[in-house]
N, C-alpha and C positions, 0 to 999 in steps of 0.2 A: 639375700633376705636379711633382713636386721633383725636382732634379737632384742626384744624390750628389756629381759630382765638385766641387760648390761647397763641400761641407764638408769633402771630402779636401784640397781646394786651399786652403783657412782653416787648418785643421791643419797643415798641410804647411811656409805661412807661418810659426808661432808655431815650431813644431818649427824651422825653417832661423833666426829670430829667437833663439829659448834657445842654440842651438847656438853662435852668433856674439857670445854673448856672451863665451864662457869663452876666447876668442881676444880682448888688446888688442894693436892695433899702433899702434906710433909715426905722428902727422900732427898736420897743423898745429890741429885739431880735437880739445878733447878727448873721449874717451868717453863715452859717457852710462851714466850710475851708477843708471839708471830698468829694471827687469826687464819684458822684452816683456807685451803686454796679452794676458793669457790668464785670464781668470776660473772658477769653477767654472758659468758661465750658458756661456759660449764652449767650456771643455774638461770637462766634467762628470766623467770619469775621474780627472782628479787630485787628490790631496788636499791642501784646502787647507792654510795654511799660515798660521802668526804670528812675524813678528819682531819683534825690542826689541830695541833696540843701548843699550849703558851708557855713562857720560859718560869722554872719556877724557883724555888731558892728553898736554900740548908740554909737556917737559923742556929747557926753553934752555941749560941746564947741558951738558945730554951731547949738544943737539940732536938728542934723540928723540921718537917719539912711542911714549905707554904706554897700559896698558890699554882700547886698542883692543878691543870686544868686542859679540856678540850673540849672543842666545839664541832660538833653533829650534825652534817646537813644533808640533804638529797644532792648527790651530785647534778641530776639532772635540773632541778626547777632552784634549787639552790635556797631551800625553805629547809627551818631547823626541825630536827627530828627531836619531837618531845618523846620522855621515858626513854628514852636507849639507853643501856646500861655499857657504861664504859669501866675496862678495868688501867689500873695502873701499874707499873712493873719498875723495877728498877733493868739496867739493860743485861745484869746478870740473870733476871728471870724469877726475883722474888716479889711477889704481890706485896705494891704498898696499900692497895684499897681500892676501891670503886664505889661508882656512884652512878645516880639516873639522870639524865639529863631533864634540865630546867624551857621554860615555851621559847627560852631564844636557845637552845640547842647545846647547852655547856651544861659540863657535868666538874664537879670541882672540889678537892680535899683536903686536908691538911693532915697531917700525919707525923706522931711522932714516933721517932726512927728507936728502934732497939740496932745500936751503930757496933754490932757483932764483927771479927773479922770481916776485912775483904769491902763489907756494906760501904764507906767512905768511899772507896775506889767506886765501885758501881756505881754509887751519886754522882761524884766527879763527871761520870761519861753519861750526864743526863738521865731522863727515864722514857717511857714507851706508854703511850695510851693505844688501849686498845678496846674495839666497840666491837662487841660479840655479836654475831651474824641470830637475830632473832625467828627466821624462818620468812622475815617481811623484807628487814633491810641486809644488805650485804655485807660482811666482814669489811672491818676497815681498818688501818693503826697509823700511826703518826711518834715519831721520837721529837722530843725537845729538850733544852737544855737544863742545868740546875747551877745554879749561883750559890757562893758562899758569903755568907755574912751575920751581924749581929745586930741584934735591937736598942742598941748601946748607940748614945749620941752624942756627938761631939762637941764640948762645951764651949761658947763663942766670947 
């Protein structure tokens, strides 16, 4: 005989898991930039889900970071998910910022960096987008790269 409250209490976890994501608080631990483990075999209701983040670039000039970005779509029908709120991360796990995605499915920021120990290194190894499991669409995340460079042009 199976026991229902075993799957209400699996659910219950991932749901109290996505919840806690869209909360970061300050500690000596960075966050984790990984979207709780809820697959379409685990939560069959939700729709899955596909991200790609685009390569983005350290402006040492204005010490920013630019075209921070990722694009949100149904994996299945492969149509972009308007409003998903995508978060950003650097790959050590501190939030650069987030955004909702646009009718073609990209969510996109710019951010300027407080370049504290250690933050250089973690830009260096790119950043993490990640699309929080809304109760509709399915967890999803995507790493891509970051480039260094300046707004300063070469005079001919």
């Amino acid at each position: 005989m199976k026991v229902p409250g075993n799957k209400v209490a699996k659910l219950a976890a991932v749901a109290v898991s996505t919840l806690s994501l869209g909360v970061i608080t300050a500690s000596a631990t960075p966050a984790m930039a990984q979207p709780p483990v809820c697959g379409e075999a685990e939560c069959p209701s939700l729709t899955p889900t596909s991200l790609g983040a685009s390569q983005g670039s350290l402006n040492v000039t204005q010490m920013q970071l630019e075209n921070i970005s990722a694009t949100a779509t149904d994996a299945r029908t492969g149509q972009p998910l308007v409003g998903a709120r995508i978060q950003f991360f650097t790959t050590g796990g501190r939030l650069l910022g987030s955004a909702f995605t646009n009718y073609y499915g990209t969510a996109a920021i710019n951010a300027s960096e407080n370049l504290g120990p250690g933050t250089v290194q973690e830009l260096l190894n790119g950043y993490d987008a990640v699309l929080v499991g809304d109760g509709v669409h399915a967890p999803a995340s995507a790493h891509a790269a970051i480039t260094v460079g300046t707004d300063c042009t070469s005079a001919q």
